[in-house]
GUMAR-94696 format. One line per 10 residues: for each residue x, y, z of N, C-alpha, C. Coordinates in steps of 0.1 Angstrom, whole numbers. Layout:
X/Y/Z/X/Y/Z/X/Y/Z; ... .
***
This chain:
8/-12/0/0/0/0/9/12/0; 5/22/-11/12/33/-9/7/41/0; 22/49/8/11/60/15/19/74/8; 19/88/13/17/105/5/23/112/17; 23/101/33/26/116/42/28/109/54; 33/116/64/32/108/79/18/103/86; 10/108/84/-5/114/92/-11/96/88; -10/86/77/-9/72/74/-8/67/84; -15/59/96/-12/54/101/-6/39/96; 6/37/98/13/23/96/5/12/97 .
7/10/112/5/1/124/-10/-5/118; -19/4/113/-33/1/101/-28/-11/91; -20/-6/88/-16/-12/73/-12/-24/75; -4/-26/83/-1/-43/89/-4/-44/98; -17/-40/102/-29/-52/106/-36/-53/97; -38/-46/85/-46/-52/74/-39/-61/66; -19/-68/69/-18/-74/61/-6/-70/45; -8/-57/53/-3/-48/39/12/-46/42; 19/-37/34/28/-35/37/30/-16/34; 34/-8/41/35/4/41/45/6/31 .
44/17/21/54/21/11/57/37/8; 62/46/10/63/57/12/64/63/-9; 58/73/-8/55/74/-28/63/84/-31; 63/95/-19/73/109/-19/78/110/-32; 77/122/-41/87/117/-53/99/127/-50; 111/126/-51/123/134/-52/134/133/-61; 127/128/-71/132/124/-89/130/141/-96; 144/146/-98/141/158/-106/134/153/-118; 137/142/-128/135/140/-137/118/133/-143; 110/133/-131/102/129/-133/90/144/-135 .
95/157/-128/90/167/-125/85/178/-146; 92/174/-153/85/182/-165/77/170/-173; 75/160/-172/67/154/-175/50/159/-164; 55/158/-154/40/163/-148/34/172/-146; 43/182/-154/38/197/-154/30/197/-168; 27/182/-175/21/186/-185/6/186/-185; 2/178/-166/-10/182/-165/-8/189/-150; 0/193/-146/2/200/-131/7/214/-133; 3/222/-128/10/235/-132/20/240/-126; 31/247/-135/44/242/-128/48/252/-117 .
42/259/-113/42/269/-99/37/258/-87; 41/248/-86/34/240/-76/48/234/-70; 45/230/-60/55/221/-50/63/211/-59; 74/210/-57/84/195/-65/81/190/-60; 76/180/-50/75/176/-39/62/163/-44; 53/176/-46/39/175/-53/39/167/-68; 50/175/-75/50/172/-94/58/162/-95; 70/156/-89/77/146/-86/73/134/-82; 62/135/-79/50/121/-72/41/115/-81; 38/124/-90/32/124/-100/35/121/-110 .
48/131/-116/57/124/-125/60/108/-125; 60/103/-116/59/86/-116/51/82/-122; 41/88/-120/27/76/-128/29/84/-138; 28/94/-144/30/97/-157/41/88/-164; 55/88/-158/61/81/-165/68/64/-165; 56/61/-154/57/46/-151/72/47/-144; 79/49/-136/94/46/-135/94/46/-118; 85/47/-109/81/39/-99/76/25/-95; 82/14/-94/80/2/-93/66/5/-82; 70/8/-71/59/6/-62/47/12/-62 .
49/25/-68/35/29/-74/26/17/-81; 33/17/-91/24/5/-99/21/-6/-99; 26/-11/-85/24/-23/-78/13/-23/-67; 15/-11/-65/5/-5/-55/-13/-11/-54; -15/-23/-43/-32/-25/-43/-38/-14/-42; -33/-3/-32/-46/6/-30/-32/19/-27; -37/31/-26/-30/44/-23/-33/51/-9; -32/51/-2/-36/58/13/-29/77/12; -41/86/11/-31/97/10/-43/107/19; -36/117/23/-38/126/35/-41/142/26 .
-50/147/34/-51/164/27/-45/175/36; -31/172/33/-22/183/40/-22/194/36; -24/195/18/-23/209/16/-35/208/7; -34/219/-3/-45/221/-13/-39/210/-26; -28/214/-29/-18/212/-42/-20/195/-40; -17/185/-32/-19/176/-31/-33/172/-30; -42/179/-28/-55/171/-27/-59/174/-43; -54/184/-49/-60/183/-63/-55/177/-73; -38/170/-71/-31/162/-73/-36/145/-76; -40/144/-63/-48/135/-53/-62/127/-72 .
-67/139/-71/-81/133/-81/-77/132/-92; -61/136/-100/-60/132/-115/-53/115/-109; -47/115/-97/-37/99/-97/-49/92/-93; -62/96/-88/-68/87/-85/-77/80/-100; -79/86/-109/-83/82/-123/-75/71/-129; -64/65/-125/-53/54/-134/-51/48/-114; -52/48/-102/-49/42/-93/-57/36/-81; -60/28/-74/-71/30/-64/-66/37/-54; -73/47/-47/-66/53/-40/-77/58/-25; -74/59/-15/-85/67/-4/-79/77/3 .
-88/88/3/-81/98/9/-86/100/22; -73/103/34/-82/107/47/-83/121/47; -96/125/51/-94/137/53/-92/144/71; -77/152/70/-75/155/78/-78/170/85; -85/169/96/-89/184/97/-77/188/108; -73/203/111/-65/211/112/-62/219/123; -77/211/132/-74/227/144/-72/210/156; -55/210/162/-51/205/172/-58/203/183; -61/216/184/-65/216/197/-79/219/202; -87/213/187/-102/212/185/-105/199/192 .
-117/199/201/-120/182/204/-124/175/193; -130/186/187/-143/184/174/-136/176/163; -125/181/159/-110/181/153/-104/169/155; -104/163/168/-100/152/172/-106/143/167; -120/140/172/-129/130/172/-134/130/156; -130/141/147/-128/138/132/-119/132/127; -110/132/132/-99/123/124/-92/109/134; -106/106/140/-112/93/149/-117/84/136; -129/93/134/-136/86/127/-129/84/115; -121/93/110/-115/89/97/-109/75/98 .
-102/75/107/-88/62/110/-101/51/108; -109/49/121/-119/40/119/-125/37/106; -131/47/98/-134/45/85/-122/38/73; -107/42/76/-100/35/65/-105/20/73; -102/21/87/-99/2/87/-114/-5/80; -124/4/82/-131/-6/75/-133/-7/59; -127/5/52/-122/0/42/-115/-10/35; -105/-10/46/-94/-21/44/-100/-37/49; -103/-35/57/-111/-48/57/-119/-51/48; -130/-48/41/-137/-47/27/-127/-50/20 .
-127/-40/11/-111/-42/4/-101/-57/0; -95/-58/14/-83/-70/13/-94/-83/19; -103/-81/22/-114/-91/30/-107/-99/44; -105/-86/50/-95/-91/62/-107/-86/74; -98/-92/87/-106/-92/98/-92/-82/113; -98/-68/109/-88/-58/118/-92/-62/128; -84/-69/140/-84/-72/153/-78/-64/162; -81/-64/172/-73/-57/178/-58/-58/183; -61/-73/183/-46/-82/182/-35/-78/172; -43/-74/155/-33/-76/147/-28/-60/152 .
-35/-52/156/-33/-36/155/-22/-34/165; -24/-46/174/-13/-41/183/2/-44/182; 2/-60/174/15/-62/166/22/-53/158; 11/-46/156/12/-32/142/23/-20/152; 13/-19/165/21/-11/169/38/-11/176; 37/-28/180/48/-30/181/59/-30/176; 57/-33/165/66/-33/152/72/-20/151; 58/-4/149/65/4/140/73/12/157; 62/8/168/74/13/181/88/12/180; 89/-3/177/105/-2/175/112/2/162 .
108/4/155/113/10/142/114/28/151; 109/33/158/106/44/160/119/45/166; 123/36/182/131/36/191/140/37/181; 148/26/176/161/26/169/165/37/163; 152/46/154/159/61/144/161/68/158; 150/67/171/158/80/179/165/76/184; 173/66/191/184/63/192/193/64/186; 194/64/170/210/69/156/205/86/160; 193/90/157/196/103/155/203/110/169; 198/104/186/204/107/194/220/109/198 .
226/97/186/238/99/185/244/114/185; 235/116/173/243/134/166/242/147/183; 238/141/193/241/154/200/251/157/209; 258/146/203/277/145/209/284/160/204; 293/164/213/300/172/206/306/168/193; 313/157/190/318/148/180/311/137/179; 299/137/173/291/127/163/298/116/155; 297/105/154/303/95/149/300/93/134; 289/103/129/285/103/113/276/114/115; 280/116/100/272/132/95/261/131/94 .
257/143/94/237/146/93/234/133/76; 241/134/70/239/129/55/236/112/58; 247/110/65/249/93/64/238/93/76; 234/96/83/222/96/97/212/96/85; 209/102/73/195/99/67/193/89/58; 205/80/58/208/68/53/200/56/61; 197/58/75/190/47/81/177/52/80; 168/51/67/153/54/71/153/43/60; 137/41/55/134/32/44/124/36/44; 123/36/28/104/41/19/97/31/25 .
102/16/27/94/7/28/97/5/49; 80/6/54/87/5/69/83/-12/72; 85/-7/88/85/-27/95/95/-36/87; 105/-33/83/110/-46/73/120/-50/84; 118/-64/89/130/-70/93/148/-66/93; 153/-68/82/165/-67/74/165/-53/77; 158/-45/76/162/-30/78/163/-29/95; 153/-32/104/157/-25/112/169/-35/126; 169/-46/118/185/-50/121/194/-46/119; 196/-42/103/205/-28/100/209/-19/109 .
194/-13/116/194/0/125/202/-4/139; 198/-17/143/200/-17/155/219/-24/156; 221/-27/141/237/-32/144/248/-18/142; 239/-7/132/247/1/134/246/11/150; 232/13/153/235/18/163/249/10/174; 248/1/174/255/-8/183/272/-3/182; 274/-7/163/288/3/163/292/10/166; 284/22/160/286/35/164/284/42/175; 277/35/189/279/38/202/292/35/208; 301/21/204/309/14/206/324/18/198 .
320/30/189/332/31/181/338/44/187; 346/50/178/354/61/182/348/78/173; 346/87/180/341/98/174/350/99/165; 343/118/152/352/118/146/359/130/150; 370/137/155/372/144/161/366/156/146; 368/155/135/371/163/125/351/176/126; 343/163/132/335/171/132/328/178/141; 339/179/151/339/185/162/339/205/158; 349/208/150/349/218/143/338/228/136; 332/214/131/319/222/117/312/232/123 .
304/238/118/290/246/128/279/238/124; 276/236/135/260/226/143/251/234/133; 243/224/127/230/229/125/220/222/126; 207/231/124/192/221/131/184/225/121; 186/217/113/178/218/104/162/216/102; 151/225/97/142/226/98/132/225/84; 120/222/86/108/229/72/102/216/65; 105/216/52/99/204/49/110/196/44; 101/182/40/108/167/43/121/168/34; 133/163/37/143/160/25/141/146/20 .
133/144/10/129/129/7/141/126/-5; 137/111/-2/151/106/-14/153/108/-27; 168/115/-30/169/118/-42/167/134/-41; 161/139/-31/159/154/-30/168/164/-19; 182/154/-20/189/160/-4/201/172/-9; 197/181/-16/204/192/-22/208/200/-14; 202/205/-6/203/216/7/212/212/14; 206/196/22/216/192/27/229/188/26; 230/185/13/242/181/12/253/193/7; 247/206/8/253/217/4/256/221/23 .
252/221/21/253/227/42/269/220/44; 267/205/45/282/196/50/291/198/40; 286/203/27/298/206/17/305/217/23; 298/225/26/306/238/30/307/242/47; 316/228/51/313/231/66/303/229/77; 295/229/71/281/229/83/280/210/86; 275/208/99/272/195/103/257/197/110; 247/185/100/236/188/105/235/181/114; 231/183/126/229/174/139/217/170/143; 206/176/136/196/177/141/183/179/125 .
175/174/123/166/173/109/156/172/120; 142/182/121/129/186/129/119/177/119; 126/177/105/112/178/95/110/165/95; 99/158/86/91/148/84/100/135/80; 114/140/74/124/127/74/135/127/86; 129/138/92/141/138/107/133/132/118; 131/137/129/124/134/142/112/134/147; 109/144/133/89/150/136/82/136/141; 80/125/134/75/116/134/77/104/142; 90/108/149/95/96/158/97/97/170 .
91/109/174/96/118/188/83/109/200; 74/109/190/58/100/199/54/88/193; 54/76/204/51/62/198/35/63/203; 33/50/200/19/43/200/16/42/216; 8/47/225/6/35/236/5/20/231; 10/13/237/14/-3/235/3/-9/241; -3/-2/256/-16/-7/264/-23/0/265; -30/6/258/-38/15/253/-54/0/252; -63/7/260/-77/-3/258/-83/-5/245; -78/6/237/-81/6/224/-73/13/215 .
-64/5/209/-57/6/200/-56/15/189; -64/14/183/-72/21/171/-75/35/176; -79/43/185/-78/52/195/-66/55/199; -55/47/204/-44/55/207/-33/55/192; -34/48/181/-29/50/170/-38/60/161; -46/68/165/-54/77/158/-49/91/170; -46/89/176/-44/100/188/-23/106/181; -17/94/185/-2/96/182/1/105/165; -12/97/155/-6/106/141/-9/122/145; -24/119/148/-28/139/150/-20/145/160 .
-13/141/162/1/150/174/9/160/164; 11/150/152/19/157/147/24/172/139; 34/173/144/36/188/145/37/198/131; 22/195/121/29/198/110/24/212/105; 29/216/90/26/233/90/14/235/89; 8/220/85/-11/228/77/-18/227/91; -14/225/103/-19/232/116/-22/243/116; -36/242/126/-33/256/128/-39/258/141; -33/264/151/-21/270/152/-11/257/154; 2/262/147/9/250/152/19/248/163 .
13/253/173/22/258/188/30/239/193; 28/232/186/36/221/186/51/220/180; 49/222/165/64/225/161/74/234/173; 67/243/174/78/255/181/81/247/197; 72/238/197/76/235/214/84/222/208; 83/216/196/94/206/193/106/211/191; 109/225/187/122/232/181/124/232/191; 117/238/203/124/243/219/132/231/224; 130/217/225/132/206/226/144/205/222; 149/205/209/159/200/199/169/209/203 .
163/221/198/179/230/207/181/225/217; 177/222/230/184/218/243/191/210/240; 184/197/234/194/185/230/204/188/223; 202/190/211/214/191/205/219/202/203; 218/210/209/227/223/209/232/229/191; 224/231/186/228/237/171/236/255/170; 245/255/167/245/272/164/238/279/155; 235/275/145/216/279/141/209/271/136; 200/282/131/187/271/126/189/276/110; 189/264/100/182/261/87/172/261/81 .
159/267/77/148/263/73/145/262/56; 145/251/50/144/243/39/126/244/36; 125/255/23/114/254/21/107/250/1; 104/244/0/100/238/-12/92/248/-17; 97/251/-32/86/267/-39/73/261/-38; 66/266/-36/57/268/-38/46/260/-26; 52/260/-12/49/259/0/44/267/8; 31/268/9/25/282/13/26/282/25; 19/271/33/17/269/50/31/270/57; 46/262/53/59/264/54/68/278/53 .
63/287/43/68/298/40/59/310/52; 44/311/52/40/315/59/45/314/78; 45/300/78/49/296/91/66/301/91; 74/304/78/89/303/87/90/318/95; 81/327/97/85/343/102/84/338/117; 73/326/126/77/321/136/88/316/141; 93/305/129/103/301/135/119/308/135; 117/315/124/129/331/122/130/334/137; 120/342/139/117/345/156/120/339/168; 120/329/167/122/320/178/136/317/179 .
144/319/167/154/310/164/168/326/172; 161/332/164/172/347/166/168/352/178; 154/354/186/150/357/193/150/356/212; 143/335/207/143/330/222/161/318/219; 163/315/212/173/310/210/187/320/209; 187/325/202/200/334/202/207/331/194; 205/324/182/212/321/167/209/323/160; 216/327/148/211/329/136/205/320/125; 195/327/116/190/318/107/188/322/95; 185/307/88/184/311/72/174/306/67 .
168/312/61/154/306/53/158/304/37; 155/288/32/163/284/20/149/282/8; 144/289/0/138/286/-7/140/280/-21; 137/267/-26/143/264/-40/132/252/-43; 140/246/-51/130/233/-56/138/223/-60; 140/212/-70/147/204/-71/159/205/-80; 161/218/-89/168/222/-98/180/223/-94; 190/219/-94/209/224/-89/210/235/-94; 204/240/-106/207/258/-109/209/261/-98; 204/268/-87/206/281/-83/214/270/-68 .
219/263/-73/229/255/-58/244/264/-55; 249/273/-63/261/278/-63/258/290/-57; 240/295/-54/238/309/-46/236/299/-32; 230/293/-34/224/288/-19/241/286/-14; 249/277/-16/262/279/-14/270/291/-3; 269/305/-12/274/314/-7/264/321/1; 250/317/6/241/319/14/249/312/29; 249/298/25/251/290/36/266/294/41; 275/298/32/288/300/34/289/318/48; 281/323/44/280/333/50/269/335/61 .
260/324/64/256/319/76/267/317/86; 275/308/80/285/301/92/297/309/90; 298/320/86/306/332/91/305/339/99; 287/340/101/281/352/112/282/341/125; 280/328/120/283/320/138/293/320/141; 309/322/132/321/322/141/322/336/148; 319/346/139/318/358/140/313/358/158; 302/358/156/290/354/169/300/351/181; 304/333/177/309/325/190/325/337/194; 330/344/185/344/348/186/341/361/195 .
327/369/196/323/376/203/318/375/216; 314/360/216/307/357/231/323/352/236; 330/347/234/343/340/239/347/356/243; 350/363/238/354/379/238/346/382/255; 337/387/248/327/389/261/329/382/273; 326/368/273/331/361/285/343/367/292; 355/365/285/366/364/290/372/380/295; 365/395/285/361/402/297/356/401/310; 345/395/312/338/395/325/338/387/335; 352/376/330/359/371/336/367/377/344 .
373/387/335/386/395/340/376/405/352; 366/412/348/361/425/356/350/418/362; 350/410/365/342/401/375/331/404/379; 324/405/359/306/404/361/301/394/351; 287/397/349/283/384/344/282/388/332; 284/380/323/284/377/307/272/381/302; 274/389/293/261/398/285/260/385/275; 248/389/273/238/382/255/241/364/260; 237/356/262/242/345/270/235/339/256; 245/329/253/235/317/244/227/306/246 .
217/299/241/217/287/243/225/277/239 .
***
């Protein structure tokens, strides 16, 4: 089964039997083929996903029994009705206000309505038994990523933000993979840091997902110095930070409760992300914040003037708002963007060391204090 987004519950999926497959497209090459029914001011994110089925070059698309996809934004739900004409597909509709009860108990009923889809459907019998295997499974798939990603808030990290987004899979619950996870965690708790990346400047990167095949930003950050320590978005921690209750009386209720947690931009308000950001700085200590935003991202772009704020503000680092799309053209500006980021952080740290070590000497307390 393919799923479009986090908000999918898994743990659904295999207890109906299925197997979860993530569709995300991050193929530049699939993106002008789909602008020939998508208009090309839209998300790559969006036209990339699509570009598959236009050009057949997704295996699992087109293997795909059924499509499970979420109404995060607009662009996607209108997306949504041309792939559903060539695919079977069900959409949940997710409503928006968190901290609505109303809100709640609507995207109750939705969860409950796929399973009985899915039951119809595959002519299966959703138990509460199989739901809970479901949740056992993706629990520990959960543990293991926060455990690699907990690695990075070493001073000296034993692997880069890049190779850290090497342990995810499009396809989840797989055996073989999250043995993978759990033998490297094992190394790399057990091995030796690298001192080299002790150096770089920390970043916490933020916004939307870096899906595979789409890791431009990122890998321009570590090209030029920067080490990401920290990914907030939908391929970093957003999604792994809260598991399933395991003894929950009703399953299907507490795996309908854990997705709508999540902290994403078509919230509204989304006083969650920001209390996730507050979180991640403690932990990992970043010298600033990154925010990676896909053109044509309305709820992301609107939402980054909060997290600008918060970042310079209640944090005390600098930040950069990255807007682009899947194209390497304009990678040689973002470059000298990022390069001049982590000028103002040495700049910065060379001032607070300054400072200190004044008020060291005249024996008062240190102005502008960081986190």
């Amino acid at each position: 089964m393919g799923i479009m987004c986090e908000f999918t519950p898994r743990e659904l999926v295999f207890a109906a039997g299925g197997v979860p497959v993530c569709l995300c497209g991050g193929d530049l090459g699939t993106i002008a083929p789909a602008e020939e029914h998508l208009p090309a001011n839209l998300c790559p994110l969006i036209k990339s996903t699509y570009g598959y089925l236009v050009t057949g070059t997704n295996p699992f698309l087109s293997m795909a029994d059924l499509v499970i996809a979420e109404t995060t934004c607009d662009g996607k739900k209108k997306m949504y009705e041309l792939m559903a004409e060539s695919v079977p597909m069900h959409v949940l509709e997710l409503p928006q206000k968190q901290a609505d009860e109303d809100a709640r108990s609507h995207w109750e009923a939705e969860v409950r309505k796929l399973r009985g889809v899915l039951e119809k459907r595959f002519s299966v019998s959703i138990t509460d038994d199989r739901l809970r295997e479901g949740i056992r499974v993706m629990n520990r798939e959960r543990a293991l990523r926060r455990d690699l990603a907990a690695l990075m808030r070493s001073e000296s990290p034993p692997l880069t933000g890049r190779q850290l987004l090497e342990y995810r899979s499009m396809v989840s619950g797989i055996p073989t993979d999250m043995a993978r996870f759990a033998e490297a965690l094992s190394r790399l708790r057990g091995g030796k840091s690298d001192p080299s990346l002790k150096d770089r400047t920390r970043v916490l990167l933020t916004g939307v997902p870096t899906v595979r095949g789409a890791e431009k930003v990122l890998d321009l950050i570590e090209d030029h110095g920067g080490l990401i320590v920290c990914q907030e978005n939908c391929t970093g921690v957003k999604p792994i930070v809260e598991d399933v209750d395991e003894r929950a009386s009703d399953p299907l209720d507490a795996i309908a409760r854990k997705y709508f947690h999540l902290p994403c931009s078509v919230m509204t308000s989304n006083d969650r992300r920001l209390e996730l950001l507050r979180q991640l700085v403690a932990q990992y200590r970043p010298q600033c914040v990154v925010e990676l935003i896909w053109q044509a991202c309305i709820t992301y772009d609107v939402e980054s003037y909060k997290v600008k704020r918060l970042a310079e503000v209640e944090f005390g680092v600098p930040y950069l708002r990255i807007e682009t799309d899947y194209s390497p053209l304009d990678s040689p500006r973002i470059a000298v963007r990022v390069e001049a980021l982590f000028e103002t952080v040495k700049r910065t740290a060379w001032a607070n060391s300054r400072e200190t070590h004044w008020a060291k000497a005249d024996n008062r307390p240190t102005a502008n204090p960081r986190v």
